[in-house]
C-alpha positions in Angstrom: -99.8 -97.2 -36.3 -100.0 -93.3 -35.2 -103.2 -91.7 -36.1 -102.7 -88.0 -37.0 -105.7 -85.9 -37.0 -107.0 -84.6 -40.6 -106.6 -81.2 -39.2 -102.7 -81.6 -39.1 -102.3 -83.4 -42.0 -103.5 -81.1 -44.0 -101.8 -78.2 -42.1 -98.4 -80.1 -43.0 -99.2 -80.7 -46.5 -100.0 -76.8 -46.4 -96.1 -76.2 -45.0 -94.8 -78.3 -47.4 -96.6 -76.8 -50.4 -95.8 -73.4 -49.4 -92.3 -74.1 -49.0 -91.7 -75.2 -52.3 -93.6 -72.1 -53.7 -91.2 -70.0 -51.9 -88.1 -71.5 -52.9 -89.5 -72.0 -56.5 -90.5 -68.0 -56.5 -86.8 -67.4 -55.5 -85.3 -69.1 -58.6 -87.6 -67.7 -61.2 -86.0 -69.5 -64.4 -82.4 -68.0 -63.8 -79.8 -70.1 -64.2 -75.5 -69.9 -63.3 -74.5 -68.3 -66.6 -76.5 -65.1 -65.9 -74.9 -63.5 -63.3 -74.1 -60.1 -64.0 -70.3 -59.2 -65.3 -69.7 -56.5 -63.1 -69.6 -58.9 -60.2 -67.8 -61.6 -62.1 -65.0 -59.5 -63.8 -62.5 -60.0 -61.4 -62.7 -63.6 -62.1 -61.2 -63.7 -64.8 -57.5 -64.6 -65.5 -57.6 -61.5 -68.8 -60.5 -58.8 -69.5 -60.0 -57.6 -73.0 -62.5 -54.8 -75.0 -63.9 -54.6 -78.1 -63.0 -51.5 -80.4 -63.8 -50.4 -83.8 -63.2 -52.0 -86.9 -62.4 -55.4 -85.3 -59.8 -54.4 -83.0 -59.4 -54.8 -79.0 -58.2 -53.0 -76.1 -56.1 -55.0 -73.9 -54.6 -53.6 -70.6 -55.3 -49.8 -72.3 -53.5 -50.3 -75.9 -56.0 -50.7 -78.7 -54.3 -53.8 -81.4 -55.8 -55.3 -83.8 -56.5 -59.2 -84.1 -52.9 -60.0 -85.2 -51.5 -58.1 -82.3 -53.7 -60.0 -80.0 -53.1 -63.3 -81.5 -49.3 -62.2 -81.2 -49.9 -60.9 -77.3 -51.2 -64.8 -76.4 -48.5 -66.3 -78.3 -46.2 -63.9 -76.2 -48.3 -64.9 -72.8 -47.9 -68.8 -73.6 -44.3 -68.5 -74.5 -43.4 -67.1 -70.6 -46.1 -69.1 -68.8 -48.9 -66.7 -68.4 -51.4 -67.6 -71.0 -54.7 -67.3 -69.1 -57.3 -69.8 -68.8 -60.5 -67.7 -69.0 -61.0 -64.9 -71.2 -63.6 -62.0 -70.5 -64.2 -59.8 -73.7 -66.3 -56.4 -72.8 -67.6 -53.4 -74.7 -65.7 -50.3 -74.7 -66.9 -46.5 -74.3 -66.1 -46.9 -78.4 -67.7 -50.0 -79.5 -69.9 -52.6 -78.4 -69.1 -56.6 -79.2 -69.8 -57.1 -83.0 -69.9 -60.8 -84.8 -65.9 -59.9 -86.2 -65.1 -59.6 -82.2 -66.5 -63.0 -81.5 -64.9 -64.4 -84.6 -61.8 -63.7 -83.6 -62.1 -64.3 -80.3 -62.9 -67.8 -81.0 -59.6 -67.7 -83.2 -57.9 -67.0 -80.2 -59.8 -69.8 -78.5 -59.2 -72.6 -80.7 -55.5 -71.5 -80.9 -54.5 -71.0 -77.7 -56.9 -73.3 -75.9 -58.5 -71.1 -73.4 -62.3 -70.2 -72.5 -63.5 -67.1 -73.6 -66.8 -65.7 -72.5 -68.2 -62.1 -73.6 -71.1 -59.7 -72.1 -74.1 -60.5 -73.9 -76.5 -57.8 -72.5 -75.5 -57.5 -69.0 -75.2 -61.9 -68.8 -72.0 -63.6 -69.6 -72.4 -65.9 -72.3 -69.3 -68.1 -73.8 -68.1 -68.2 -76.7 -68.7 -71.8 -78.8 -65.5 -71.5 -81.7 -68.1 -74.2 -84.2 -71.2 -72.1 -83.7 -69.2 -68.7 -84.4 -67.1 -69.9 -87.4 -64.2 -68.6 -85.8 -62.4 -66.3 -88.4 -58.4 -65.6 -89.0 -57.2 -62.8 -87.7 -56.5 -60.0 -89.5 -54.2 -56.4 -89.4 -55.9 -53.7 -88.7 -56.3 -51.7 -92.4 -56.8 -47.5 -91.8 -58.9 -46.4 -94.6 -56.8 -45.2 -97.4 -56.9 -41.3 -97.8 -57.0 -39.4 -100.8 -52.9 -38.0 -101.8 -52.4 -34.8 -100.9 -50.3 -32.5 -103.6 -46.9 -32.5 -101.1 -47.2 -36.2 -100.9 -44.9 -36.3 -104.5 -42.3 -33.8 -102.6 -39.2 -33.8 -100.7 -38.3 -32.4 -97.5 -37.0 -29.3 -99.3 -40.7 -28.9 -101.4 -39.0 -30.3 -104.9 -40.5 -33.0 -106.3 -39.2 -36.6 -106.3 -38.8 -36.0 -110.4 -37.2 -33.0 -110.5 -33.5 -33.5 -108.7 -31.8 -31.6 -111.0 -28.0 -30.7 -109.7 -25.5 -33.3 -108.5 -26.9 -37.1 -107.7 -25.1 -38.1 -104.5 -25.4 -41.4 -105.2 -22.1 -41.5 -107.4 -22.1 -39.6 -110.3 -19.1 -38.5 -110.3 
């Protein structure tokens, strides 16, 4: 049996110890899911924003969650229906509940992953913990009638043809 001196011993159990402090300082309590988007964006197979009133922006055109539903049925059709799914903020909007909603519409219906920026950390979307929602056409607010709406293109109104109906009154 090898006798090691208590002087060396300890110095080893010193190493050891300290080793693991240093790689334990290095983790910190992070784990895989929180890496930063910017450096992950490019891994996705489709980055999509969200915009106002429930509606996204994908590859610059802003449709609502019936368009989008209608772009992935499009993408499966031809073969191109991604597999990962990266929904960002825009300038306009940042991710609201009716973004994640949907988005897990999308998920459950065309059976990829979607993940969103949750504060700078990717999170992913769970469809059962987000009650996904059906999608929807986006709705401009309805504005008040102006007093030409009830008018022609010659400033008479719809009422008040007078003069000869082209429609055969002859």
């Amino acid at each position: 049996m090898i006798r090691l001196s208590t002087l060396s011993t300890r110095g080893a159990a010193v190493l050891v110890l300290g080793s693991l402090l240093v790689l334990g300082g290095c983790h910190r309590g992070a784990s895989k899911d929180a890496v930063g988007t910017t450096q992950t964006q490019s891994q996705f197979d489709l980055t999509m924003k969200a915009y106002k009133n429930g509606q996204f922006l994908i590859d610059g055109a802003v449709v609502s969650a019936l368009d989008a539903g209608s772009h992935f049925a499009f993408l499966k059709e031809t073969g191109k229906l991604p597999k990962t799914v990266l929904l960002l903020p825009s300038d306009d909007s940042k991710i609201r509940k009716q973004h994640l909603q949907y988005m897990a519409r999308l998920q459950l219906d065309y059976g990829f992953v979607a993940y969103y920026d949750d504060g700078g950390k990717l999170a992913r979307i769970n469809p059962v913990e987000t009650k996904a929602r059906a999608l929807e056409d986006y709705h401009a607010p309805a504005s008040a009638p102006t007093s030409d709406s009830s008018k022609d293109a010659s400033g008479k109104s719809y009422g008040d043809q007078g003069g000869s109906d082209a429609s055969g009154g002859h």
